[in-house]
N, C-alpha and C positions, 0 to 999 in steps of 0.2 A: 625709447623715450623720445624720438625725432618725432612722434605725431605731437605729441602732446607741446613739447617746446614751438613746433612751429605753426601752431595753429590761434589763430583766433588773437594777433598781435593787431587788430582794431580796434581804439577807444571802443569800452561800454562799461557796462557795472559789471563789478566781479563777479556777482552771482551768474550772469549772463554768459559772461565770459566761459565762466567753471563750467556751467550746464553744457555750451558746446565743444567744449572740450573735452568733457566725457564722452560725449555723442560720436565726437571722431575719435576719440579714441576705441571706443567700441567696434565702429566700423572698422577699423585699422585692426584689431583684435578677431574679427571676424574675417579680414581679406587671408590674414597671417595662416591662420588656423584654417581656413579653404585649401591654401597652399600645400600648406602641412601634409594635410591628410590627402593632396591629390599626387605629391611627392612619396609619401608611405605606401598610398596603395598600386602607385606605379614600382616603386620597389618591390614590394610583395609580389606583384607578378610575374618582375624580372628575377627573384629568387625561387620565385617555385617554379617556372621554366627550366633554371640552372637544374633545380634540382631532379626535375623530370627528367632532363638527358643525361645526366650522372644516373639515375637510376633504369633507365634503359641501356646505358653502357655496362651498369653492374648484371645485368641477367646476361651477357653474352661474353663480358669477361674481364675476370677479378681486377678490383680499384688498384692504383698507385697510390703509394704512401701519399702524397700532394694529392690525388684525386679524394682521399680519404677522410682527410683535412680539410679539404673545400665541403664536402659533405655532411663533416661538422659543424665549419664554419654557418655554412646556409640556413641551418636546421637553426643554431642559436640567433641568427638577425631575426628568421619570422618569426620566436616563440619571444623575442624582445619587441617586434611590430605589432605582435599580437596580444602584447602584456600591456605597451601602451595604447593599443585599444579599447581593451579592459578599462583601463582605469581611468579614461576618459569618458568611458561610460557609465562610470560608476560616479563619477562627478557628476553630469548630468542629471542622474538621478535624485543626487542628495538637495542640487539645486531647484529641480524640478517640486520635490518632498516639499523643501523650505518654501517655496512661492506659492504653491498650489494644492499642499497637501494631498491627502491621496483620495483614491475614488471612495473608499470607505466612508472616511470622515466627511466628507459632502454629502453622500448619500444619506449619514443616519442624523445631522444637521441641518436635513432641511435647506441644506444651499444649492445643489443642485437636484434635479430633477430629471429623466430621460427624457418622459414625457407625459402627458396625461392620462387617466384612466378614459378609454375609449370604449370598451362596452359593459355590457351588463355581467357578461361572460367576468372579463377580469376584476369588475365590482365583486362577485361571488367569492373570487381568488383571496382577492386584500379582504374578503369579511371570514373566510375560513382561515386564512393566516391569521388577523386576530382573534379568533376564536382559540388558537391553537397555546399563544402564548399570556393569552388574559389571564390566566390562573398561576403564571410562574411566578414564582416567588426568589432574587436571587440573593444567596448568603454571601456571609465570611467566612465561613466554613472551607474548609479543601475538600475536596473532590474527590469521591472514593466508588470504588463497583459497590453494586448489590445486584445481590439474587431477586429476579422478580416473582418469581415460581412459590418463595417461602412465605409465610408471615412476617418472620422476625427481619426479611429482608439479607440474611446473613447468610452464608453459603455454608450449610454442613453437609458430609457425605448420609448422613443417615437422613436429614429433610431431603435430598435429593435422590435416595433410593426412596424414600416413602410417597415424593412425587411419580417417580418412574412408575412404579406399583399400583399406584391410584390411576393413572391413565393409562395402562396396559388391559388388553382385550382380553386376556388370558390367567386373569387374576385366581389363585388358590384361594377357598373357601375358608383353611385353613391357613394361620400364619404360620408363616419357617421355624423350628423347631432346631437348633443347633446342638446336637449333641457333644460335650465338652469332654468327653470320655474317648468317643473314636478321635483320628488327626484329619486335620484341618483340609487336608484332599479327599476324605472320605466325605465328610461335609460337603461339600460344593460339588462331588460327583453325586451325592445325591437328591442334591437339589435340581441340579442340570436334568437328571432323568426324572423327577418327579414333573419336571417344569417343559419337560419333551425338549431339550436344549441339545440334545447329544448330537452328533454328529453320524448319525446311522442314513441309510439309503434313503430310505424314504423321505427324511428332514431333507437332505439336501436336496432331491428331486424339489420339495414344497420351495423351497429356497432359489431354485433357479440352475442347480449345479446340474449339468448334463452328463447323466452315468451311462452305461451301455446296459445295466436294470437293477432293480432294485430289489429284486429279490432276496432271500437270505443265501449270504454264503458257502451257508455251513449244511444245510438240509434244503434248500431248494422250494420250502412247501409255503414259504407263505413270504408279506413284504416284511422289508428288514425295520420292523419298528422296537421301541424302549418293552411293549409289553412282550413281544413277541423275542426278544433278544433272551432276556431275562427270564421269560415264565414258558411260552411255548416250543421254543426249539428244542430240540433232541439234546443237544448237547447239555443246555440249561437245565433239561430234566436230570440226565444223568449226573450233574455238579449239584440238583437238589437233594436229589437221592443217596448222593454219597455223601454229603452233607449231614441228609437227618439219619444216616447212620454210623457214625464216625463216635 
């Protein structure tokens, strides 16, 4: 309070008065605060020095209870110089906010500007940016996903296999047929081989998987495909055959 008591004890009007006595006081406020921080950050230096040769003493050999200590000690002054830096910047800000609000609200206020539109180029830009949000419409509503793929906008797994199906190359003439009598792996294995999905030599060659070949296993005579697993190998034949006569 010494600036403020001994400044400005010349006859004037008190508003005059007040006004440069704020003014010094503020400078007085700013020599103080220079000080401050040129005090803090020469401390900071002198503690992470300390603590640098405390920690090259530790790699060549073990602290003393007192060097231990001091090690403590060091680590708590800069994480307390480094707390009141924090939140001296954090003041800052809020004062900065209060005077000048932020770059946002000037921007979409029309109070500040970067700078003019310079060519034709970025005319084109500002006309397909408004083109882009002329038709938005904003609610009270909250805000939720949708599926853009459905109609109903709604996510089901059945409109999203029936999307998948519709844009697949490999589409069946006929729809899938679930038999409710056999179990439910017998299903989907025979979907997978109707739909060529199995995992035989030949798919994975098509696939990108590098086999040493792809021949059949089992017989040798041909590549290892769904028709040829099932219907033409040797093996196949003899599991049909003892099949249709069982």
């Amino acid at each position: 309070m010494k600036p403020w008591k001994n400044h400005c004890n010349y006859s004037a009007p008190l508003a005059v008065k007040f006004k440069k006595k704020l003014q010094h006081l503020k400078i007085s406020i700013k020599s103080w605060r220079s000080n401050v921080q040129t005090s803090d950050s020469a401390a900071s230096v002198t503690l992470r020095n300390s603590l640098e040769v405390l920690d090259l003493k530790a790699e060549t050999i073990p602290q003393s209870p007192n060097e231990a200590t001091t090690h403590i000690n060091i680590i708590k002054d800069l994480t307390a110089l480094e707390r009141a830096k924090l939140l001296d910047l954090q003041q800052k800000a809020k004062v900065r906010w209060v005077t000048d609000s932020d770059e946002n609200s000037r921007f979409f206020h029309g109070m500040e500007w970067n700078r003019p539109i310079r060519s034709e180029e970025e005319v084109n830009e500002l006309s397909g940016l408004c083109n882009l949000v002329a038709h938005l419409r904003l609610t009270l509503h909250e805000d939720k996903w949708e599926c853009t793929v459905m109609d109903s906008r709604v996510f089901t797994v059945k409109g999203l296999r029936a999307h998948i199906i519709a844009m697949s190359d490999n589409t069946l003439s006929n729809p899938t047929r679930w038999n409710k009598i056999l179990p439910l792996n017998i299903n989907v294995f025979s979907w997978r081989t109707s739909n060529t999905k199995l995992p035989t030599r030949l798919n994975l060659d098509i696939r990108g998987v590098d086999l040493h070949t792809i021949r059949c296993p089992i017989c040798d005579d041909a590549l290892e495909s769904e028709e040829h697993l099932f219907v033409y190998c040797e093996l196949a034949k003899e599991t049909w055959r003892g099949v249709a006569g069982w």
